[in-house]
Structure formats: structure tokens, C-alpha cells
C-alpha positions, 0 to 999 in steps of 0.5 A: 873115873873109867872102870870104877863104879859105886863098889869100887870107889866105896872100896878105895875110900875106905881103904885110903880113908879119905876120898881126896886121899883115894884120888891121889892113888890114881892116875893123875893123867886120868884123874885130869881128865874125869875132873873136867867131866865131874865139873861139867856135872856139876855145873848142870845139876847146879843149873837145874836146882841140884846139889851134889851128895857124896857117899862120905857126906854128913847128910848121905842117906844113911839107909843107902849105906847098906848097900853093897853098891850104894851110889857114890854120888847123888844129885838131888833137888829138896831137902835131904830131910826129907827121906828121913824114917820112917819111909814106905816105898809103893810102887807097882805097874804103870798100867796100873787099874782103877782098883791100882790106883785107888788103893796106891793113894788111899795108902800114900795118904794114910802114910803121909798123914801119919808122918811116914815118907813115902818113896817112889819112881815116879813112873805112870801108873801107881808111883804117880798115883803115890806121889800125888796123893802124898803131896795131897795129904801135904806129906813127905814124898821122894822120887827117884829117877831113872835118868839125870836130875834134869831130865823130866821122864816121862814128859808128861811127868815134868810138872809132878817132878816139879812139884816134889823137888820144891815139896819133897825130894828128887833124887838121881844117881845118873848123872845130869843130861843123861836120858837113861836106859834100859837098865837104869830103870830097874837099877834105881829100884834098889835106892827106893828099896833102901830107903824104906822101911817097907815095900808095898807093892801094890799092883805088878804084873810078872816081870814088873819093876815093882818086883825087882824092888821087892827083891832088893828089899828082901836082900835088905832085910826089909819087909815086903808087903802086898796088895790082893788082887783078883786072879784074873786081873793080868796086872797083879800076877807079879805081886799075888804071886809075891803075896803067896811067897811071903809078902805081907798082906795089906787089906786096909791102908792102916795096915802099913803103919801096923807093920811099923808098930805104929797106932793109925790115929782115928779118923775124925772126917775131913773138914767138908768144905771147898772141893771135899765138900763138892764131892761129898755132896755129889756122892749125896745125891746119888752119883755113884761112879767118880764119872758120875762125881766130875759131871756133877761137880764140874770138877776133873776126874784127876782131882776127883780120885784124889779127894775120893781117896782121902774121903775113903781114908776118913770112912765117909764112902767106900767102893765096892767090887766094881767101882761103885761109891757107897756111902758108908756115913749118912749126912742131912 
């Protein structure tokens, strides 16, 4: 309907005590026509794997209702399961450094093998880092987006997007064909802040989206934790400063599941065989840098990142202050 966003739809319902009894309050000629357009939304949600939630349905996300302006409406691809508690957000920039990157993924992963959903943006940068490393980890992740259930953003995202609505969950409040703007970017930040228990960001210059996030959470009452970073770095402005406000500290990956009163379970090391075991033996023989790992194994540098992480979850190696693999566990 023209003119009546999330708050007011939320008020009307209320207040008639059913949505179809707040639709019969409006003006019918209006109504006939915002009806044609609700159809055609849903006939494109339904076209791409998308089914529709109401904010008056069983299954809304009860963590959205705290918002003053919880979506009336979400599209969503997977199981609604799947944003279930506990869920921690991280997110950060989308030029995200080494250092960003590895730390987002070392934190999904420590998240997703505790049972905790992970919750993201799925922007470059450190939500993808996020999201691929949950998925990895054969976690709970949920994206959401800033644009239509049907529209891949960025392109280069399509398959990633792909992958968490058959594994995890997508979700939208735009409706279906809608390309976003400007300012539905940092207005889904708020759904990600809502469903989690914890924001982390992780690496956010000034100005970053990430922050507004962290705004919403601390609206909510939710905590908000941070990453160090060093003083020089341009891309961690945003959340050192944020950190020196009130963040929480993050200085190992365990600590988010800390905050939520959770005992991280011991690392036991991976099973070394397959891809985890081509990297550890490369690291064995001396390669020092992921480069260095790819060359040696044959193997891409994306997927590299991601075993090194999980590696680095499990104490076999570290990385130093420049980047450099250490092994921290020595093998015959």
C-alpha cells in the first residue's frame, strides 16, 4: 500500500488484530490495486525458489520483532530454521586485508563448528569471507541482502548466493526484481544486527556499513564486539575506534563463543587427509606464505585460505604479524 511502510502496517495490524481485518479498514480501490502488485511479487519470489514470511506468521524471526521497523514481509530462500540461536553477525569492509579476511573465517569457523549461525551481507570482502567459511565448516549461515530474493549482488556473488540458499538461508525485504539502492544497503544492516546475539565486526574503515550495524545492535541491546587491528591500517579505523568506545574485544576466535557463555570444545586437529592434508604437508616442507601453499599443491588460493583457517582453528599453524605460516605443531 502507497505510503504505509513496516511501522505502519506493524501499527494497523495490531490494532484490527488481523492483517486481513487491517486491509478491509483501507481503501478498497487502492487495495485492488496494491493486490495486482503483491501477486506479481510473489509469482517472482515463487519463480526463484522463494517463499514469502509475514511478520504475523508462526515462523517470522522472532529476534526481527524487537524492531521498531521489523520487515512486514520477508522473501526467503532455505529453511527458516536456520537463523535459529544462537547466531553471530560479522561483518566489515569489502576491501577487506589478508589479516581481515583470515580472521573473519578463523571466526565463522570457530562459530559454525560450535553450532552457532553465522549471519552476514554477503558483500565482498569479509561477509564473503564469512559465509565461505561457515559453509566450509558445514555450518548454519543466513544472508542477507540488499536487493530482490532474485537479484545476485554482486554478480560475482551468484554462485556463493546460490549455495547458502540451498545450505543455509537468504533472505530479503526488497521486493523480487528490485536492484537496490543506495540506501537499502545500510537498511538491511538492521536485520542482521536483530538476528544475532552478537555483532563482530571485524575489519571497517570509517563510515563502513559494518558500523551502522553495530549501531543497530547496540540500539538492541545486543552486544558488540571487535577485532584489533594496527593503527596504520585505513581499513580498521571504523572498528578500532569502535573497540575503544565499547566493543568487546575479540583476541582469539573462541572468544565470541565466550561471550555467549559457551566452553569452545578442544581442538582435536583435523583428519589430515585429502586437500587438509596437501596443505599441511606443504607447510611441512617449508612454504611459508598461502602463495607459497597453492604453488606447492597445485591447488587455488581461494581454497587455500580457506583450509589454512580451519587449520589455524585447530593449532596446527599460526600467521605471524606479516603473514607468514608458522607451524606451531611439529609432525614426522
Amino acid at each position: 500500500m502507497p505510503r504505509l511502510g513496516d511501522v505502519g502496517v506493524r501499527a494497523l495490524v495490531e490494532s484490527h488484530g488481523s492483517a486481513q481485518n487491517a486491509l478491509a479498514s483501507l481503501d478498497p480501490s487502492a487495495c485492488q490495486v496494491a493486490e495486482v502488485s503483491a501477486h506479481e511479487s510473489i509469482r517472482l519470489a515463487e519463480r526463484s525458489g522463494a517463499h514469502v514470511v509475514a511478520i504475523t506468521d508462526a515462523h517470522y524471526p522472532e529476534r526481527l520483532r524487537d524492531l521498531r521497523d521489523a520487515p512486514a514481509v520477508l522473501f526467503a530462500r532455505g529453511s527458516m530454521d536456520i537463523a535459529a540461536a544462537p547466531a553471530v553477525a560479522i561483518v566489515g569492509t569489502r576491501t577487506a586485508t589478508d589479516y581481515g579476511l583470515r580472521v573473519a573465517k578463523a571466526i565463522a569457523t570457530s562459530c559454525a563448528r560450535a553450532g552457532i549461525c553465522v549471519v552476514s551481507g554477503l558483500a565482498r570482502g569479509i561477509d564473503a569471507a564469512a559465509h565461505e567459511a561457515a559453509l566450509a565448516a558445514a555450518g548454519r549461515t543466513v544472508a542477507v541482502l540488499g536487493t530482490g530474493i532474485d537479484i545476485a549482488y554482486p554478480r560475482g556473488h551468484r554462485m556463493l548466493q546460490e549455495r547458502i540458499a540451498h545450505e543455509g538461508l537468504v533472505l530479503s525485504e526488497q521486493v523480487p526484481g528490485d536492484a537496490g539502492h543506495a540506501g537499502t544497503f545500510p537498511r538491511r544492516n538492521r536485520i542482521i544486527a536483530a538476528l544475532a546475539d552478537i555483532t563482530v565486526v571485524v575489519e571497517a574503515g570509517e563510515g563502513s556499513g559494518a558500523l551502522i550495524t553495530a549501531d543497530h545492535a547496540l540500539e538492541l541491546g545486543r552486544t558488540v564486539a571487535c577485532v584489533p587491528n594496527a593503527i596504520d591500517v585505513p581499513t580498521a579505523r571504523g572498528s578500532n575506534a569502535l573497540l575503544k568506545a565499547h566493543a568487546e574485544p575479540i583476541l582469539a576466535p573462541d572468544d565470541v563463543l565466550r561471550l555467549l557463555a559457551m566452553v569452545p570444545a578442544p581442538a582435536h586437529g583435523p583428519a589430515l587427509d585429502g586437500v587438509s592434508a596437501q596443505c599441511w604437508h606443504a607447510v611441512q616442507r617449508g612454504a611459508q606464505t598461502t602463495a607459497d601453499v597453492a604453488r606447492m599443491t597445485g591447488l587455488a588460493t581461494r581454497d587455500v585460505t580457506s583450509v589454512l583457517a580451519l587449520l589455524e582453528i585447530d593449532g596446527l599453524l599460526a600467521f605471524d604479524a606479516t603473514g607468514r605460516i608458522r607451524p606451531t605443531l611439529l609432525t614426522t
